[in-house]
Steps between C-alpha positions, in 0.01 A plus 500: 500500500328592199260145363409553091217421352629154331596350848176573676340311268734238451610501112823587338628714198553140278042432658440838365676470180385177440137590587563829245532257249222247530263743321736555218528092445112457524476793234662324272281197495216661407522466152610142521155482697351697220618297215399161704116677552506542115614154395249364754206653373592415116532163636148511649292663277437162279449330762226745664346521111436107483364520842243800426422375147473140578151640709356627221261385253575554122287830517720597761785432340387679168255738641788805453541506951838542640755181440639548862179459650201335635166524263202496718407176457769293638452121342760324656282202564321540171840457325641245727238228388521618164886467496412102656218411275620621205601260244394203697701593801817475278657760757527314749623234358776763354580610877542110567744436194703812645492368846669159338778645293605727795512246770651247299723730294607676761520233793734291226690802402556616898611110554748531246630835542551403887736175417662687235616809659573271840717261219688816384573680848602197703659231274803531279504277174641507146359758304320691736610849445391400079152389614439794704607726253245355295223537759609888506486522162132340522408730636535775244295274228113675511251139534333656205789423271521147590116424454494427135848258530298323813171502257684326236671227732174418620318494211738260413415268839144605447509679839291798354169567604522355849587641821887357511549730224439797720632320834863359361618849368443666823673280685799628425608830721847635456410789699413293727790278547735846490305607851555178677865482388576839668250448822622143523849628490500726796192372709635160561850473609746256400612433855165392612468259182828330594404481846223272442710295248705444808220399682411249200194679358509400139414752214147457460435564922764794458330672223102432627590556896756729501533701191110495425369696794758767475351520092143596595512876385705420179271204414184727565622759313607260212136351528303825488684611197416160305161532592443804381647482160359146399182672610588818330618255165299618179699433242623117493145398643379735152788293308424132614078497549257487278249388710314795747401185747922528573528882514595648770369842610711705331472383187101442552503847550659604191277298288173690630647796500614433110115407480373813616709703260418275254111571495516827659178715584333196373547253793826609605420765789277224704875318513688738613352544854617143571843518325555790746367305807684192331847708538439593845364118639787390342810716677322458871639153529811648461449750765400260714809326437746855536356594825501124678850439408624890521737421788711254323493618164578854603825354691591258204520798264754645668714158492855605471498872561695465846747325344 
C-alpha cells in the first residue's frame, strides 16, 4: 500500500490549495499597505515640524537649517517660559478659557445629544419622524454659516462679548444626537425596557439604570467629539469676542501670529518661536484626552456598522 506525500503529513488537496493562495491574497494588500504608509506620513509631517521647530530659537528658525530638524541648540525650556510670560501670562489664561468652552460646551452638548437620540430611538410621539428629519438635515448646515445669524440674535440680547456667546452655540450637536439615535437603537433592547416597566421602574430609573450603562461608548464617543471641536472653535469665538482676556487658544494664537506678520523682521521672528510652541501646548491636551478614552471612542465610532 502505496502512502503519498499529502497523507503523511496530514493535509489535503482543498489545505494545499488554500495554502497556494494565501500568498496571492497578502500580495494584494500591499499597496493598500502602501497607500496607508503614504497618507500616514503626510499626516505626520506637520506634526513632527511643530515639534522640531517649536525647540528652536528665532535664529534657528531663520538661520537657513533644515525645517524637519533639530538646530543645535534645542530651547525647549527657553521657549516654554517665553510662551508663559509673554504678554503677562495671557497664554495661560487662553489655555484656561479653552479648557471652559470645551468642558462646558461639550459636557452640555453630550447631555443633550444623549436624551435626544435616547427620545428618538425608544419613544414614539407626534411628529417624530419631522423632527428627526430636521436633526439630519442639521447636520449638513457648516457652524460657520450660522455664526453671523447667532451674532446678530445676540447682539440683540447683548450676549456678545461674554463667554455664553461661545458656550450656547455649541451646545447644540446634531451629529451628535444622530450617533445616539442609532447606538441607542440597537444597544438597548426594547424587551429589557418593558421588562422593568413591568417591574414598575418608572422612566427616569429606566433610562439612568438600565439604558445609561449600556450608553457608555456612544456617550464617550459623543463627548470626545464635542470636546474637541469647541476646543478646536476659531471662528464664532473670532465672531463674538472682542476682548483677548475671553480668547481661547485658538484664536489667541491667530492674533500673535497676525502680529508677527504684521511687523515682520522687525519684532516678528522673536514671536514666532512661541506661536509654534503655542500650537503644539495647545493640541497635547487633546492627546491626552484621545489616548485615555481610546477604548470607548474607538468602539462608539463604529456604532451601527453590525447592524
Amino acid at each position: 500500500m502505496s502512502v503519498t506525500p499529502m497523507e503523511l503529513t496530514g493535509t489535503s488537496a482543498k489545505d494545499t490549495s488554500d495554502t497556494r493562495k494565501r500568498p496571492i491574497r497578502t500580495r494584494g494588500r500591499i499597496p493598500l499597505n502602501i497607500v496607508l504608509a503614504l497618507l500616514m506620513v503626510y499626516f505626520l509631517i506637520p506634526f513632527w515640524w511643530v515639534i522640531v521647530n517649536s525647540s528652536k530659537t528665532s535664529a534657528g528658525l531663520f538661520g537657513g537649517g533644515s525645517a524637519l530638524w533639530f538646530a543645535d541648540d534645542i530651547n525647549y525650556i527657553g521657549n516654554l517660559v517665553d510662551l508663559f510670560t509673554y504678554g503677562g501670562g495671557i497664554y495661560a489664561r487662553w489655555l484656561g478659557n479653552s479648557a471652559l468652552y470645551a468642558l462646558v460646551g461639550g459636557l452640555g452638548a453630550t447631555v443633550l445629544a444623549v436624551l435626544a437620540g435616547y427620545g428618538f430611538a425608544k419613544y414614539r410621539f407626534a411628529g417624530r419622524r419631522a423632527a428627526f428629519a430636521i436633526v439630519l438635515g442639521a447636520v449638513m448646515i457648516p457652524m460657520t454659516a450660522l455664526v453671523i445669524p447667532t451674532f446678530v440674535l445676540f447682539a440683540q440680547v447683548g450676549w456678545t462679548n461674554t463667554i455664553w456667546a461661545v458656550i450656547f452655540p455649541t451646545l447644540l450637536n446634531p451629529f451628535g444626537v444622530y450617533l445616539m439615535n442609532v447606538y441607542a437603537r440597537d444597544a438597548v433592547p426594547d424587551e429589557l425596557l418593558d421588562a422593568a416597566r413591568v417591574d414598575g421602574a418608572g422612566e427616569f430609573r429606566i433610562f439612568s439604570q438600565v439604558a445609561l450603562p449600556m450608553l457608555r461608548p456612544a456617550i464617550v464617543t459623543v463627548l470626545l467629539l464635542s470636546v474637541v471641536a469647541s476646543w478646536n472653535n476659531y471662528f464664532l469665538p473670532l465672531v463674538m469676542l472682542s476682548d483677548n482676556r475671553l480668547f481661547p487658544v485658538t484664536v489667541g494664537i491667530g492674533l500673535w501670529q497676525s502680529t508677527a506678520s504684521t511687523y515682520g523682521a522687525a519684532g516678528g521672528q522673536s514671536l514666532w518661536s512661541i506661536i509654534i510652541l503655542g500650537s503644539l501646548v495647545s493640541v497635547i491636551p487633546l492627546i491626552i484626552a484621545f489616548l485615555t478614552l481610546q477604548k470607548y471612542w474607538q468602539g462608539g465610532l463604529t456604532i451601527g456598522s453590525l447592524k
